[in-house]
C-alpha positions in Angstrom: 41.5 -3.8 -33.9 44.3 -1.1 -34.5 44.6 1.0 -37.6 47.5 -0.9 -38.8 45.4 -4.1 -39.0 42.6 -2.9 -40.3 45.2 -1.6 -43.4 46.0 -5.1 -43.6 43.3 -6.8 -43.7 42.1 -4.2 -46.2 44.7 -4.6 -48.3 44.3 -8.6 -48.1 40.5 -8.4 -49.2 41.8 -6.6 -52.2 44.3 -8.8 -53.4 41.3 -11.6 -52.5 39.1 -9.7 -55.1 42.5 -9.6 -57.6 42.9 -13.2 -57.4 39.6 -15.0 -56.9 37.6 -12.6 -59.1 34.5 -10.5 -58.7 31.7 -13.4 -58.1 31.8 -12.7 -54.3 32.9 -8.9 -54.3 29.3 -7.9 -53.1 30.4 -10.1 -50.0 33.9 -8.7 -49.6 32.6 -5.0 -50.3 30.1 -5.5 -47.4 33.0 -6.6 -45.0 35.1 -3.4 -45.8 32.2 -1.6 -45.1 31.8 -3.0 -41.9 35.5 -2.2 -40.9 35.6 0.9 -42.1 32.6 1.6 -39.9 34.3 -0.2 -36.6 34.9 2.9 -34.3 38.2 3.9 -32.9 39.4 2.7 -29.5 38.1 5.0 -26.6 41.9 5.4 -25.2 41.5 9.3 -25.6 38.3 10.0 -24.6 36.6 10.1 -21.1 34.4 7.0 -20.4 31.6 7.4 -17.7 29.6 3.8 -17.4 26.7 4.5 -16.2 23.7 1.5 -14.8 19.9 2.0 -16.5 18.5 2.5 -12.7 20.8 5.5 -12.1 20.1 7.5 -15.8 16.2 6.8 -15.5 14.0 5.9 -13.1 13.1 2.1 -13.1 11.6 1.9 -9.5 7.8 0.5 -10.6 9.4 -1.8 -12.8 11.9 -3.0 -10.1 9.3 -3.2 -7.7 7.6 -5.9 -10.3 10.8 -7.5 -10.2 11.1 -7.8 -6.5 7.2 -8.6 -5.8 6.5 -10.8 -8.9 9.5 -12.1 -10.6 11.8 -11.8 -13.5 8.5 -13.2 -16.0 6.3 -10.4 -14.4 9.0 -7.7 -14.8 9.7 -8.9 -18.6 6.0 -8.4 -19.5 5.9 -4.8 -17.6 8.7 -4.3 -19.7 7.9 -5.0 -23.2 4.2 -3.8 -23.0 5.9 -0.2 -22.1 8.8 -0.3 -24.0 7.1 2.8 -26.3 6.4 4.8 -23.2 9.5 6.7 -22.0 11.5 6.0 -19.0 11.4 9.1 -16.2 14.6 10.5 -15.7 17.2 9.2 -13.1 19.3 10.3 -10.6 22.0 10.8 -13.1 20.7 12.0 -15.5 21.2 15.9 -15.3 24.5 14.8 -15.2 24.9 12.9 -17.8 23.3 15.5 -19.9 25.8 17.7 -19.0 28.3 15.2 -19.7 27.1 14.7 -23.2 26.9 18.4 -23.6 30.4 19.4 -23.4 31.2 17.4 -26.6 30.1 20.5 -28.4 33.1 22.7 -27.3 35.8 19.6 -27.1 37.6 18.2 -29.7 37.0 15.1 -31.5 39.7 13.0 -30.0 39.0 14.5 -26.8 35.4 13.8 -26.1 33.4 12.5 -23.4 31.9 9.1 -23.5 28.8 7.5 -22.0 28.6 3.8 -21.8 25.5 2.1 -20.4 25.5 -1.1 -18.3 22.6 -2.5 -17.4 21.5 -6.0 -15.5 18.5 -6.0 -18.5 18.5 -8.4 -20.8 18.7 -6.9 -24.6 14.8 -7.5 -25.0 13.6 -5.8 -21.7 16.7 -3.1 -22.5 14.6 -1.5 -25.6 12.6 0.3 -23.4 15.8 1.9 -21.8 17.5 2.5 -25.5 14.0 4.0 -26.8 14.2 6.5 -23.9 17.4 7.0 -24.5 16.2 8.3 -28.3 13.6 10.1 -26.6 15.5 12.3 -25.2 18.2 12.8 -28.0 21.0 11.3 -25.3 24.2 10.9 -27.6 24.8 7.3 -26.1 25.3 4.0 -28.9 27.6 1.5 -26.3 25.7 -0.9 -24.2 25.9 -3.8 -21.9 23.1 -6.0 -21.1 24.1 -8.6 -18.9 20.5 -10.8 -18.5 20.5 -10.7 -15.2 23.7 -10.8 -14.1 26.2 -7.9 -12.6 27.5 -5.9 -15.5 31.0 -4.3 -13.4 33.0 -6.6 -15.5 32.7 -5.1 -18.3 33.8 -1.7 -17.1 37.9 -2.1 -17.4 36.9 -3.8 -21.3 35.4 -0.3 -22.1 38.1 1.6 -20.7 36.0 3.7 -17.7 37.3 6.0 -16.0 34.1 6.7 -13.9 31.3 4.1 -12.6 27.6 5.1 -11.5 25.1 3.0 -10.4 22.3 2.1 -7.7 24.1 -0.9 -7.2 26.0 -1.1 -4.0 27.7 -4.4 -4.7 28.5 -3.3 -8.3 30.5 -0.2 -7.1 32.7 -2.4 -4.4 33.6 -4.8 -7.6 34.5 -1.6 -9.6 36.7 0.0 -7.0 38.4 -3.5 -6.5 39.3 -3.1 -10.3 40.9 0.5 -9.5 38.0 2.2 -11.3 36.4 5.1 -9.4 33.0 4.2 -8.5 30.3 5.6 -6.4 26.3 4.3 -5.7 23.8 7.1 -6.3 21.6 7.7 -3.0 19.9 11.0 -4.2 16.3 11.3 -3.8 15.8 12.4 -7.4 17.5 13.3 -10.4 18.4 17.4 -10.2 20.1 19.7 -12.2 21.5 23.1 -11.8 20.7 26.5 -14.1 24.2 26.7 -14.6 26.0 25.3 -18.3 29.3 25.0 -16.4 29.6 21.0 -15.1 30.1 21.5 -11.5 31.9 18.2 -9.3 32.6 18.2 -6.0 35.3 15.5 -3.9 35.7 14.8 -0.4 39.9 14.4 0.3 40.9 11.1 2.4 39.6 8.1 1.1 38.5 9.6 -2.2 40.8 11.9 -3.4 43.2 10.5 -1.6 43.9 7.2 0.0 42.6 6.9 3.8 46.3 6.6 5.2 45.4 10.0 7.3 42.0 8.9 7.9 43.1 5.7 9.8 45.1 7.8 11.9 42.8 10.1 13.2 40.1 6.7 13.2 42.7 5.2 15.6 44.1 8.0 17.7 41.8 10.8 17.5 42.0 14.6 16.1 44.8 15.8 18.0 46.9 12.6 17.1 45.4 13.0 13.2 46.9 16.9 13.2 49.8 16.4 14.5 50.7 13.9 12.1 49.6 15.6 9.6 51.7 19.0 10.3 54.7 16.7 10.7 54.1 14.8 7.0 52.7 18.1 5.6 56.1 18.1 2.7 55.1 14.0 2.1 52.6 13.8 -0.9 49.3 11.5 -0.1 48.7 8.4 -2.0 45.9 9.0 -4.5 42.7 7.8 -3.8 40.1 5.9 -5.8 39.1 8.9 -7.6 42.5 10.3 -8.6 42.4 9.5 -11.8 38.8 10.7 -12.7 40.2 13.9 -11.6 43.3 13.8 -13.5 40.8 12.8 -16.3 38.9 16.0 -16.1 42.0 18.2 -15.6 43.2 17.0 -18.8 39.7 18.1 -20.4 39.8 21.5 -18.6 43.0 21.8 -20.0 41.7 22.2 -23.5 39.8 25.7 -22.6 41.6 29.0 -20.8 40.8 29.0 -17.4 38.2 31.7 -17.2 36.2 29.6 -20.0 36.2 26.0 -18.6 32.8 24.2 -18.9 34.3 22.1 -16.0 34.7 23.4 -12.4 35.9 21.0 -9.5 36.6 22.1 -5.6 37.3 19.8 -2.6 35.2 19.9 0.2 36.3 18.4 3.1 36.4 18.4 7.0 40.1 19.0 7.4 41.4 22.3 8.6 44.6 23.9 9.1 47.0 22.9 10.3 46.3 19.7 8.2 45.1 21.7 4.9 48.9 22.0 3.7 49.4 18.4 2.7 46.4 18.5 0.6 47.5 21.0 -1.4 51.5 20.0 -1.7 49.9 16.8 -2.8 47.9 18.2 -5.4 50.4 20.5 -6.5 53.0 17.3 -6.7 50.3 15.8 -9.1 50.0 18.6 -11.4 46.7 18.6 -10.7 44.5 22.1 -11.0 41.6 22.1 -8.7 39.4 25.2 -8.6 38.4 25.3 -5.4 39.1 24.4 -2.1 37.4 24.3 0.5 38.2 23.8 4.2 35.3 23.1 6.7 36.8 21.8 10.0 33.8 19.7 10.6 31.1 21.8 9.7 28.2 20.2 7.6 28.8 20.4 4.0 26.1 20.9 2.5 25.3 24.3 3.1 29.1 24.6 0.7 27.5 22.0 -1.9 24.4 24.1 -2.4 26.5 27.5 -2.3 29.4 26.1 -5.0 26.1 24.8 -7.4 27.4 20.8 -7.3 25.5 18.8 -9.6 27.5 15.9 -7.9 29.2 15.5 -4.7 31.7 12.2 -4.1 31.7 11.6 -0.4 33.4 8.3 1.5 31.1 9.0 4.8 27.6 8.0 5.3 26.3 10.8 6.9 28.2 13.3 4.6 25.9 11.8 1.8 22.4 11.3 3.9 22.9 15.1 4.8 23.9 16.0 1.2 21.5 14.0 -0.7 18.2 15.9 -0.5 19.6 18.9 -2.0 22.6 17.6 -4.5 23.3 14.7 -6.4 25.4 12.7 -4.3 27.7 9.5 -4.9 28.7 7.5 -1.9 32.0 6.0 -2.5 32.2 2.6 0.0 36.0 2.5 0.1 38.5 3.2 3.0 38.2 2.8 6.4 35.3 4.4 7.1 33.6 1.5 5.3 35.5 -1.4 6.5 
């Protein structure tokens, strides 16, 4: 409801009290109360939807679920819904997340939103763990069952992270950037600063260079690439996310940003200048950049202190995942 509407109706249940007299003004006092309570829309803040089996670890009650049903799995539930959940995958990072809402601005905070395939009665477990561990997080979907992706564009994400494979096709088919978690474990860094890193093509950027060098090879992929090196890429899936966080790093001087991003990615020169006329037609700051020319990335991840890496490629993530949180995102060719 916009703020104009809620005057109205406001000034409405007054002239109801006016007119109609004070026998029900208990009942009208507790409706303004309400409204005045309804939050603001979440058009200015950063929204991260996040699923209940990526912030905590669920796997002995999903293994009841897979092994003795949804009854089974509803008891396990409820007689543990006291006992809190482990922490997930995501969970350093959304900790982190949460964090930085102490040195942004009110209209400019961060958002946590958590979608689960729960049902509201086995979800108290995953709410009391979330008041365990003092997780500034009040929004919730819990679909009973069913996939809870279609509620992300309602909320306004920007960002979707889940175990869910199927979950994070449905979000990138909505234009939401989405990734499935395939970490080992939940880890964090020492660090305060909020560390992310992107592969380029097919994440940053759409997978129109990517095809090419699928189709015609390296040399046919550089040359290409040197001749469109003045033509911006299309953005990619996760575009806006960045833009997102640019907009938040924005809000600090540069030396004093609790956000840091780089690229890492397999391209090398003579195909690095594209990449950064595109960014630069974007008006988009990244911090680093980092060039590998095929080498394995993950000695860079560990080196630049990720606590997430965003990576198209399979094998980028199976080598990255033991040692950073990692995101595979199943969009471009490279997934067809």
């Amino acid at each position: 409801m916009s703020r104009q509407a809620k005057k109205t109706l406001i000034r409405c249940r007054a002239e109801h009290i006016r007119c109609c007299g004070a026998q029900n003004h208990w009942q009208v006092t507790e409706q303004l109360s309400m409204l005045c309570r309804m939050p603001a829309q979440l058009n200015d803040k950063l929204v991260i939807a996040i699923s209940s089996r990526a912030l905590f670890n669920l796997d002995d009650s999903h293994e009841v679920f897979e092994k003795e049903g949804l009854q089974a799995y509803s008891n396990y539930q409820v007689a543990r819904e006291e006992q809190p959940l482990e922490p997930g995958e995501a969970f350093p990072l959304v900790n982190k997340l949460l964090r930085l809402n102490r040195s942004l601005d009110k209209d400019a905070q961060v958002e946590v939103v958590l979608l689960s395939r729960n049902s509201a009665d086995t979800g108290l477990r995953v709410f009391n763990s979330i008041q365990h561990y003092e997780l500034d997080i009040s929004r919730a979907a819990f679909c009973g069952g069913e996939s809870p992706w279609r509620y992300i564009n309602a909320f306004g994400c920007t960002l979707f992270l889940s175990n869910e494979a199927q979950d994070v096709r449905h979000a990138l088919e909505c234009g939401v950037a989405a990734a499935t978690l395939v970490s080992r474990r939940g880890r964090g860094t020492d660090s305060e600063q909020l560390r992310f890193a992107f592969d380029g093509d097919a994440v940053l950027f759409s997978d129109e260079a990517e095809q090419v060098y699928k189709r015609d090879g390296l040399e046919a992929f550089t040359a290409s690439e040197k001749a469109a090196a003045k033509e911006p890429l299309r953005g990619g899936p996760f575009k806006p996310f960045l833009a997102a966080l640019h907009r938040l790093q924005q809000s600090f001087p540069p030396t004093e940003a609790p956000i840091r991003t780089a690229l890492v990615t397999a391209r090398s020169a003579p195909a690095h200048e594209r990449v950064i006329r595109t960014l630069r037609a974007w008006n988009i700051r990244i911090d680093e950049s980092i060039f590998l020319g095929g080498l394995n990335k993950t000695d860079f991840l560990r080196a630049y202190q990720a606590d997430v890496f965003f990576d198209d490629q399979q094998t980028h993530c199976d080598s990255a995942s033991p040692h950073v949180a990692t995101g595979h995102v199943p969009h471009g060719i490279a997934n067809s």
